[in-house]
Structures are given as structure tokens and as C-alpha cells.
DSSP file (Angstrom, degrees, kcal/mol; ACC not computed):
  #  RESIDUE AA STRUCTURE BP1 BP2  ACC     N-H-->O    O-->H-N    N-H-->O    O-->H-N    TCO  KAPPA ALPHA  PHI   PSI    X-CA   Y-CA   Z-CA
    1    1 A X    >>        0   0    0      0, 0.0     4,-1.3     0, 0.0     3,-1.2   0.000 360.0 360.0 360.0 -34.0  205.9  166.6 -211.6
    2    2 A X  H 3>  +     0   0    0      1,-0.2     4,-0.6     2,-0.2     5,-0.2   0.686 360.0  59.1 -74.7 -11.3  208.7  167.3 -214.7
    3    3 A X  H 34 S+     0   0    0      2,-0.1    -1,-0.2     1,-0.1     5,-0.0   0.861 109.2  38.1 -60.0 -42.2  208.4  163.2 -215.0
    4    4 A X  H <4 S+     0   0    0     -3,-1.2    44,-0.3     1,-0.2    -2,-0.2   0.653 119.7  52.2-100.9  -5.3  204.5  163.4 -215.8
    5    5 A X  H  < S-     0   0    0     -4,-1.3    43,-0.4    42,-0.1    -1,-0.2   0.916  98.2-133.6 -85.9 -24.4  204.9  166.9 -218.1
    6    6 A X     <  +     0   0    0     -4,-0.6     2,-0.3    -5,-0.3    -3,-0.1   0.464  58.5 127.7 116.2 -24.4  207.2  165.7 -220.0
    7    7 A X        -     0   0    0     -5,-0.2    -1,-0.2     1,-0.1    -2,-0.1  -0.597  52.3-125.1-114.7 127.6  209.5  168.6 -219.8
    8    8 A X     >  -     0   0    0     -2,-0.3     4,-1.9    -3,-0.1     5,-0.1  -0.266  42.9-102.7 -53.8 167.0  213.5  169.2 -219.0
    9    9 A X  H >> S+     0   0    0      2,-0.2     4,-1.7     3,-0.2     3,-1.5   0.986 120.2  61.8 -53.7 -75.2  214.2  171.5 -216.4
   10   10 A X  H >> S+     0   0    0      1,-0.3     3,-0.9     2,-0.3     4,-0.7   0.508 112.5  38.2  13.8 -95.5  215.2  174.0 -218.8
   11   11 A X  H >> S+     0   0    0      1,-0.3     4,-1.9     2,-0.2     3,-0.6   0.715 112.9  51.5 -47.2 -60.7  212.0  173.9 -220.2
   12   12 A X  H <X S+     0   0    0     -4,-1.9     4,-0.8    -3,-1.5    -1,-0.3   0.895 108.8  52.8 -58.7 -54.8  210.1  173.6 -217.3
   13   13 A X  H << S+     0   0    0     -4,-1.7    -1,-0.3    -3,-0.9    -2,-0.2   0.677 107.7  55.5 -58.1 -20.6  212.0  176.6 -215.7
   14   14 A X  H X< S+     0   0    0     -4,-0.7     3,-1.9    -3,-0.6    -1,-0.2   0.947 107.1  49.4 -65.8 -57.2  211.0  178.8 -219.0
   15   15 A X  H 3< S+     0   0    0     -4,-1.9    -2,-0.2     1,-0.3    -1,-0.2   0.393 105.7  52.7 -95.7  27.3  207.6  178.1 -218.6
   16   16 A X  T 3< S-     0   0    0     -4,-0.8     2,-0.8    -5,-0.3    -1,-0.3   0.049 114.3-108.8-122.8  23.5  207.3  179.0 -214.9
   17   17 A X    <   +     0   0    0     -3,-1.9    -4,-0.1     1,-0.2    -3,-0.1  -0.567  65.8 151.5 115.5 -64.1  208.8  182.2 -215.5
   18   18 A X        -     0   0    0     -2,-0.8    -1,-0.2     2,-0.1    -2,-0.2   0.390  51.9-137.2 -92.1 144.9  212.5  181.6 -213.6
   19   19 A X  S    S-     0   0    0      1,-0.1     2,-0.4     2,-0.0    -2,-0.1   0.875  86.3  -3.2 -73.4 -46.8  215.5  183.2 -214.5
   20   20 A X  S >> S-     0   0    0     -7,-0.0     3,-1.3    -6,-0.0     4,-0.5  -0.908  71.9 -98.6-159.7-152.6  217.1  179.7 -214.1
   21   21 A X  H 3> S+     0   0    0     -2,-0.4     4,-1.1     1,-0.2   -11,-0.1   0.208  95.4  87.7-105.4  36.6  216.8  176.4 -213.2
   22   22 A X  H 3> S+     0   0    0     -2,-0.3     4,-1.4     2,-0.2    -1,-0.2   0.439  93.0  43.7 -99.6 -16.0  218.2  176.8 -209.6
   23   23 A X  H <> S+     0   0    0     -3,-1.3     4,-1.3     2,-0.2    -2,-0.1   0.766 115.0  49.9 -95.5 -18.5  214.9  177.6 -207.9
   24   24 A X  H >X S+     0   0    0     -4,-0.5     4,-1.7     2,-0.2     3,-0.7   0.997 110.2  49.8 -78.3 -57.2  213.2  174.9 -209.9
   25   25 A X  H >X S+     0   0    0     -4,-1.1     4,-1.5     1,-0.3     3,-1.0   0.882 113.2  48.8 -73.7 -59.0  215.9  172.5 -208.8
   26   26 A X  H 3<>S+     0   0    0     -4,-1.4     6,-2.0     1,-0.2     5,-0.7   0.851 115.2  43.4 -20.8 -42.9  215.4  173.8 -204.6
   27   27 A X  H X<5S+     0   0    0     -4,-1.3     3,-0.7    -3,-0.7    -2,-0.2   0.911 109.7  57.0 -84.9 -27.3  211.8  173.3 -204.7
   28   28 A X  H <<5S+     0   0    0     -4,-1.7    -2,-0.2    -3,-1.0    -1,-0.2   0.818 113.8  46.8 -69.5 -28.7  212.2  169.6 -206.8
   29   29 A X  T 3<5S-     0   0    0     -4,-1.5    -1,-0.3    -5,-0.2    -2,-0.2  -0.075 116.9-109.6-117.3  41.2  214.3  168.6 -203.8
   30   30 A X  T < 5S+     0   0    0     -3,-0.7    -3,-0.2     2,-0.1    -4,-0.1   0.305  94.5 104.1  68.3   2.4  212.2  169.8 -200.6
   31   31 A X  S   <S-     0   0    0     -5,-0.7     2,-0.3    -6,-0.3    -4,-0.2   0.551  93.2  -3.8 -91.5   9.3  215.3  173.0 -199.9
   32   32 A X        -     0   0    0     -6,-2.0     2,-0.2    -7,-0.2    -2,-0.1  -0.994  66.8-147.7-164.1-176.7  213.0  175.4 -201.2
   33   33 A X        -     0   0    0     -2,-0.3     2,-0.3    -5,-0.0    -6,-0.1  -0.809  15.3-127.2-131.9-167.2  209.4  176.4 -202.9
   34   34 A X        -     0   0    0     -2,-0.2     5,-0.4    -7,-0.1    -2,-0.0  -0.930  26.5 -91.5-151.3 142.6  207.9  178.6 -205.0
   35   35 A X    >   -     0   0    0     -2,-0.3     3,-4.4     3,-0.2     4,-0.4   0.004  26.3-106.5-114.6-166.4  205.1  180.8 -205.0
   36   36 A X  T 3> S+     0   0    0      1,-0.4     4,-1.2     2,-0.2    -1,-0.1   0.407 119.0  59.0 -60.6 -11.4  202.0  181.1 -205.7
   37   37 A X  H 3> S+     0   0    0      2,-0.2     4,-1.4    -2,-0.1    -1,-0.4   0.854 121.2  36.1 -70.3 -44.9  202.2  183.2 -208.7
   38   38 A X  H <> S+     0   0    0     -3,-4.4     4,-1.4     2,-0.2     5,-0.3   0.999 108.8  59.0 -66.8 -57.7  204.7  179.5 -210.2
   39   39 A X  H  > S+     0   0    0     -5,-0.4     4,-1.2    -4,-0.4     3,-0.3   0.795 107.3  49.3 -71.4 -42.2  202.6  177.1 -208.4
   40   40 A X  H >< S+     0   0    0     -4,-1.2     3,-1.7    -5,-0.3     4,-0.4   0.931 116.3  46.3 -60.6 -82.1  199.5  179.1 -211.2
   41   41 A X  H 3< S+     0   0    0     -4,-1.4    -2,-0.3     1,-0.3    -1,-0.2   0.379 108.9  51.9  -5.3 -41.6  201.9  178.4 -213.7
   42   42 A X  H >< S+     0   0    0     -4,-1.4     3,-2.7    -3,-0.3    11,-0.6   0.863 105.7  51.7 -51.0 -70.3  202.3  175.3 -212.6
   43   43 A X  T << S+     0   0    0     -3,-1.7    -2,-0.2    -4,-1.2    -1,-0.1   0.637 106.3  53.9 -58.8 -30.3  198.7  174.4 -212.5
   44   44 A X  T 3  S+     0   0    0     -4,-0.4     2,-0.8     8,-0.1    -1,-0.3   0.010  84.1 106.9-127.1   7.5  197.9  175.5 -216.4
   45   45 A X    <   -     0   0    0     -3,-2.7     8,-0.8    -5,-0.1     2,-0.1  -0.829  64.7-139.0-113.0 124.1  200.6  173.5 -217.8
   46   46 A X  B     -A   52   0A   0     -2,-0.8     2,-0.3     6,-0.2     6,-0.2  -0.214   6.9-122.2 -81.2 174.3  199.4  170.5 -219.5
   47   47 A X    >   -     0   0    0      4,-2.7     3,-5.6    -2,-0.1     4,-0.2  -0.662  37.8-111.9 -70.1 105.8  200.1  166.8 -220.1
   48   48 A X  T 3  S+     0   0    0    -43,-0.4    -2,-0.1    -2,-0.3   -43,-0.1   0.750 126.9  51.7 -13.7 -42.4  200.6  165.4 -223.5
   49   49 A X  T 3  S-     0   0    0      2,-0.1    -1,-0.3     0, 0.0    -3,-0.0   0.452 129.6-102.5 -87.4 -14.5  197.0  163.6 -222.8
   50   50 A X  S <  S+     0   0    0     -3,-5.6    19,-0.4     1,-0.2    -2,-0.2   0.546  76.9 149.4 103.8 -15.9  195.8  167.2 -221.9
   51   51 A X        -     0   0    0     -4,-0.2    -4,-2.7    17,-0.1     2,-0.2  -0.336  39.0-138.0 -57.3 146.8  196.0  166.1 -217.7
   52   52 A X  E     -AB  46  67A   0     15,-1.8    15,-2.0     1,-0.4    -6,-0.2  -0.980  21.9 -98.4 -93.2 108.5  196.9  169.2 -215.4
   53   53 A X  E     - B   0  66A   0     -8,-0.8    14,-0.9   -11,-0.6    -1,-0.4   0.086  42.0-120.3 -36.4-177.2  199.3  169.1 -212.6
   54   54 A X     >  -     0   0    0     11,-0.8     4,-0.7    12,-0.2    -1,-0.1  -0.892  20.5-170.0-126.2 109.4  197.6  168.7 -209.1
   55   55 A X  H  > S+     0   0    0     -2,-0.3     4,-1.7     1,-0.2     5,-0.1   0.675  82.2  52.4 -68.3 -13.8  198.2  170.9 -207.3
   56   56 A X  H >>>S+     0   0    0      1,-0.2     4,-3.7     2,-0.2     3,-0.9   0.991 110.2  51.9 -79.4 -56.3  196.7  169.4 -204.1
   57   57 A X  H 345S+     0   0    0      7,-0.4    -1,-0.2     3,-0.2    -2,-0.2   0.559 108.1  54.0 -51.9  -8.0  199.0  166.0 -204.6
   58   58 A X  H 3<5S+     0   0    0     -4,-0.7    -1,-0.2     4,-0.1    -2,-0.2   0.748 122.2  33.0 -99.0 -16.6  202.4  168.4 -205.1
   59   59 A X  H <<5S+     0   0    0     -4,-1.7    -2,-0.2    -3,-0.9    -3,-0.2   0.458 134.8  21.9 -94.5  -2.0  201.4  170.0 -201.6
   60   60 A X  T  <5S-     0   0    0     -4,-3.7    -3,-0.2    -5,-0.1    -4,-0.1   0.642  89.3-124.9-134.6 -15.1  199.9  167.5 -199.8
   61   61 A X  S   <S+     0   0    0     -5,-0.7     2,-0.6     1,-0.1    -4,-0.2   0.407  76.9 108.6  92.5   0.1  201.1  163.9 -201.2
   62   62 A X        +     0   0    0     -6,-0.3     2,-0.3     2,-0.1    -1,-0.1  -0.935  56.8  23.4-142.3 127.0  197.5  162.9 -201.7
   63   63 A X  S    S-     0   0    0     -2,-0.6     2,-0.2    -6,-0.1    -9,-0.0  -0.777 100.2 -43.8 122.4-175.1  195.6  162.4 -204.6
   64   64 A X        -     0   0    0     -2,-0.3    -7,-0.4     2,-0.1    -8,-0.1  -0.441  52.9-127.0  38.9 126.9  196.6  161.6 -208.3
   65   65 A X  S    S+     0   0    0     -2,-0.2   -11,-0.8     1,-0.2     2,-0.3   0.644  93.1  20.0 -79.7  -8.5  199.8  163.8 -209.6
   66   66 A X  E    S-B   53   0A   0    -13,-0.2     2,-0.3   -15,-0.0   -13,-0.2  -0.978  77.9-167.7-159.5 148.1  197.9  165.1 -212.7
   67   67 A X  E     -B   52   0A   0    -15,-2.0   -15,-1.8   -14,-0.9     2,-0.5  -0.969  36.4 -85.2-149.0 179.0  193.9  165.3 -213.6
   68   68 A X        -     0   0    0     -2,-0.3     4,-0.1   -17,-0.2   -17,-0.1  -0.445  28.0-138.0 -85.5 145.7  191.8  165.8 -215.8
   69   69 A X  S    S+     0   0    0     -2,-0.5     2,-0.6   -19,-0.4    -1,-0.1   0.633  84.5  90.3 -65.2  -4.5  190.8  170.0 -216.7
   70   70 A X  S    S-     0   0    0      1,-0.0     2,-0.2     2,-0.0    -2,-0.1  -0.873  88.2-119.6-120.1 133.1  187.2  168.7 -217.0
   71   71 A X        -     0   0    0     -2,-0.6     2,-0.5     1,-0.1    -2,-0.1  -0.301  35.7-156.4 -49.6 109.9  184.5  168.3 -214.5
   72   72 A X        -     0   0    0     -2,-0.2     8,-1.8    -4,-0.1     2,-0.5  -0.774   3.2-159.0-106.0 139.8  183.7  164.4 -214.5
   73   73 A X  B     -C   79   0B   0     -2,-0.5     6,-0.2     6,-0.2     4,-0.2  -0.938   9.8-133.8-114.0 120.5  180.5  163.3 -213.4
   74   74 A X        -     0   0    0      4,-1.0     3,-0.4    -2,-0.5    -1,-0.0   0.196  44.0 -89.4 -82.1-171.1  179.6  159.6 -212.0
   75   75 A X  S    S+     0   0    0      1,-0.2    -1,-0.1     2,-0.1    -2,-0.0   0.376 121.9  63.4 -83.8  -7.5  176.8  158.0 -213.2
   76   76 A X  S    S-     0   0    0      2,-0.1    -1,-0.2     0, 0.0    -2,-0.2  -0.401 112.2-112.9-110.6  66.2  174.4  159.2 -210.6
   77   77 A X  S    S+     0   0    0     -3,-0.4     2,-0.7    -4,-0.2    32,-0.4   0.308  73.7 129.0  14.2  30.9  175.0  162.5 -211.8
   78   78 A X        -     0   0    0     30,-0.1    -4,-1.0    31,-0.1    -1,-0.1  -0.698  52.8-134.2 -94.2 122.1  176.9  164.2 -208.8
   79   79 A X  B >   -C   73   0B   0     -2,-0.7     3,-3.1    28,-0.3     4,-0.4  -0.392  18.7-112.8 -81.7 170.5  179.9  165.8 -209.8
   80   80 A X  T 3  S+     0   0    0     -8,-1.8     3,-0.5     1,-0.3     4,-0.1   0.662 111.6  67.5 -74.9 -12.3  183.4  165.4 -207.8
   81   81 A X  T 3  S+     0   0    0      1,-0.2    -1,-0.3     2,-0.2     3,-0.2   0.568  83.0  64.9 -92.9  20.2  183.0  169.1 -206.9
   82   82 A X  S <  S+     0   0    0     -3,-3.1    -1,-0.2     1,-0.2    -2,-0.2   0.462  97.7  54.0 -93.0  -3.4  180.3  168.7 -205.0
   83   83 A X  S    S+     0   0    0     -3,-0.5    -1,-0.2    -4,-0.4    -2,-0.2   0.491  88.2 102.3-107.9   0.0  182.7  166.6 -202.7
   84   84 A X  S    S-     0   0    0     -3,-0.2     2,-0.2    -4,-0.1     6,-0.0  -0.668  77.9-125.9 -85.8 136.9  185.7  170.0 -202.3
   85   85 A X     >  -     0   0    0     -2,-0.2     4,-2.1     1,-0.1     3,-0.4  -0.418  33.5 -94.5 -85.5 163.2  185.3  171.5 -199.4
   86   86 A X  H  > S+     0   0    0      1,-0.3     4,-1.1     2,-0.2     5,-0.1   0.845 127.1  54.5 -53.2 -25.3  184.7  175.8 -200.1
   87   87 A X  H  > S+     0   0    0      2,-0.2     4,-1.7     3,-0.1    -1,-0.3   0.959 114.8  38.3 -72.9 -48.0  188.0  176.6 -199.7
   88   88 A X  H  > S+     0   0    0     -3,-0.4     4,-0.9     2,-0.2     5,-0.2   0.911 112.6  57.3 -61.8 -41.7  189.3  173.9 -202.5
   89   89 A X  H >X S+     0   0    0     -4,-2.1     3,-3.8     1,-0.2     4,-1.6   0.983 107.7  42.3 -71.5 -43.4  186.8  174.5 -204.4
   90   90 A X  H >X S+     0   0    0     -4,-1.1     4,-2.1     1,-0.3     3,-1.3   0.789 110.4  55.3 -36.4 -50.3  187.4  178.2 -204.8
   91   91 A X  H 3X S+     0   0    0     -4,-1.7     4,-1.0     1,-0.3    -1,-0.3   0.487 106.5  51.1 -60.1  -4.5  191.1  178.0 -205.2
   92   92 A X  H << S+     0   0    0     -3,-3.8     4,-0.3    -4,-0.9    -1,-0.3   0.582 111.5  52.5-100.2  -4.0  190.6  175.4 -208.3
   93   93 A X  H << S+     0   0    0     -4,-1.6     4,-0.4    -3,-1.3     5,-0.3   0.880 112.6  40.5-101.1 -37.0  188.3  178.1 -209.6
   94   94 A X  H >< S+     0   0    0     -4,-2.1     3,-2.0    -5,-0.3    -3,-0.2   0.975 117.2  46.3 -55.2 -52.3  190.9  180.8 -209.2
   95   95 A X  T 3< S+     0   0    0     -4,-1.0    -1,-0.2     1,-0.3    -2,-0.2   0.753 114.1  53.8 -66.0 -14.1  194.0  178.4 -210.6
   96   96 A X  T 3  S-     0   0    0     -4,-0.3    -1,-0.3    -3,-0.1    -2,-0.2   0.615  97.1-153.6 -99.3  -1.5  191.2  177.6 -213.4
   97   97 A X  S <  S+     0   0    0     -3,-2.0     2,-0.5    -4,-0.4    -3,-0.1   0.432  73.3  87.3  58.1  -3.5  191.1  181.4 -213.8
   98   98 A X  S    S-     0   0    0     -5,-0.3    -1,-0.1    -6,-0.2    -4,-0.1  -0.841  79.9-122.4-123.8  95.6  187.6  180.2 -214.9
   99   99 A X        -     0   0    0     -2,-0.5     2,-0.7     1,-0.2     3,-0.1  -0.157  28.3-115.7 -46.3 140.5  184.0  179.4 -212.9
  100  100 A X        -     0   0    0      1,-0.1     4,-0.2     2,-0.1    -1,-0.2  -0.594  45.1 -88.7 -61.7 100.7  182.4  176.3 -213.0
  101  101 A X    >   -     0   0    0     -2,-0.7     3,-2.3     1,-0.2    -1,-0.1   0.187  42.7-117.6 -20.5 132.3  178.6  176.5 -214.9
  102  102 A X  G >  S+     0   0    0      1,-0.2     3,-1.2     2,-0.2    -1,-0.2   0.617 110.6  78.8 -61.0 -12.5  176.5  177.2 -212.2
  103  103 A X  G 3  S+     0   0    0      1,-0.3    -1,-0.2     3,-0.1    -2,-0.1   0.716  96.0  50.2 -51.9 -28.3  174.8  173.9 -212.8
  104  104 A X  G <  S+     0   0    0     -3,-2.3     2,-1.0    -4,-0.2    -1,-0.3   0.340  78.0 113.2 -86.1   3.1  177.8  172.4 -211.0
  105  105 A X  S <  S-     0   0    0     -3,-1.2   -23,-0.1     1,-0.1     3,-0.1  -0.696 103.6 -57.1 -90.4 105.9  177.9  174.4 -208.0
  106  106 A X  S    S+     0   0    0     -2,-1.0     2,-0.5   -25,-0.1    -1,-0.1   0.584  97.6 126.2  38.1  20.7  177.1  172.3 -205.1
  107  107 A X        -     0   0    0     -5,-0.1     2,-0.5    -4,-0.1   -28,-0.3  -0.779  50.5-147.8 -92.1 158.0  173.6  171.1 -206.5
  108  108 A X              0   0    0     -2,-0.5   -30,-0.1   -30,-0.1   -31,-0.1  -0.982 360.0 360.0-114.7 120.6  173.3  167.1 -206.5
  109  109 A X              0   0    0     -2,-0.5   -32,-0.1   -32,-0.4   -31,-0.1   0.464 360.0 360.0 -83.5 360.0  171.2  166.4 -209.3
């Protein structure tokens, strides 16, 4: 993830709170993690292009490493959160500290 942000450790360690860059450097290399209070920290730091980690691709390997902060909708107007199951979607609405317009909540237009 400090590849697609952009950011040194140093940096990176600043803006995730950590006194220094020894927990960052555990968690980069599978001997440790960090919790959920970094991993929100994490989440909210953008991308030079404005992309968001993902959080699901730094815990699970699957997915995209960074997306975009904005709901995209295909051309037959269903958005991609109609396809998170209720546990994902809630936890991207907590890491987004922000709800999704109720127009987007699980209606298929």
C-alpha cells in the first residue's frame, strides 16, 4: 500500500498516528498488524488521483489495492453497492464515516 500512496514510511507512519515506523514496518511484512483505529486511518488516506486504499484487498488479497471514494454506477443503473453483502456494506459506511444517499441503498433502479 506505501507503493500506490505515494508516501515513505516516515510519512506513512505520521499519518497513521505511530510513534514510529516499527509497527508500520511489522504489519508491511506479515509479523504484525494494526488496528482498527490505523486500518481507519488507513482507509481515508488518499491517492494522488484521489483513489482510497482498499481495505478489503490489504485483508483479503482480492480486489483492486486502491478505489475510487465515489459510488460508480454501470450503465444499467445498478450501483456496485448493491452487490456488498450487509456486513461490507456497513463497514465501508463506517470507514466512509459517511452514509450512502438513500437512493443507493439496495434499490436497483
Amino acid at each position: 500500500m506505501q507503493v500506490h500512496l505515494e508516501l515513505s514510511l516516515k510519512e506513512l507512519a505520521e499519518r497513521l498516528q505511530l510513534a514510529s515506523t516499527s509497527t508500520l514496518r511489522k504489519a508491511l511484512s506479515g509479523k504484525g498488524g494494526m488496528d482498527i483505529e490505523r486500518l481507519q486511518l488507513l482507509a481515508a488516506i488518499p491517492t494522488r488521483s484521489g483513489a482510497l486504499p482498499n481495505l478489503d484487498w490489504l485483508l483479503t488479497g482480492r480486489g483492486p489495492p486502491t478505489i475510487s471514494p465515489y459510488i460508480e454506477t454501470n450503465t444499467k443503473g445498478v450501483t456496485w453497492a448493491n452487490w456488498l453483502s450487509d456486513e461490507k456494506l456497513q463497514a465501508l459506511r463506517v470507514l466512509t464515516s459517511s452514509p450512502f444517499p438513500a437512493s443507493h441503498d439496495r434499490a436497483i433502479k
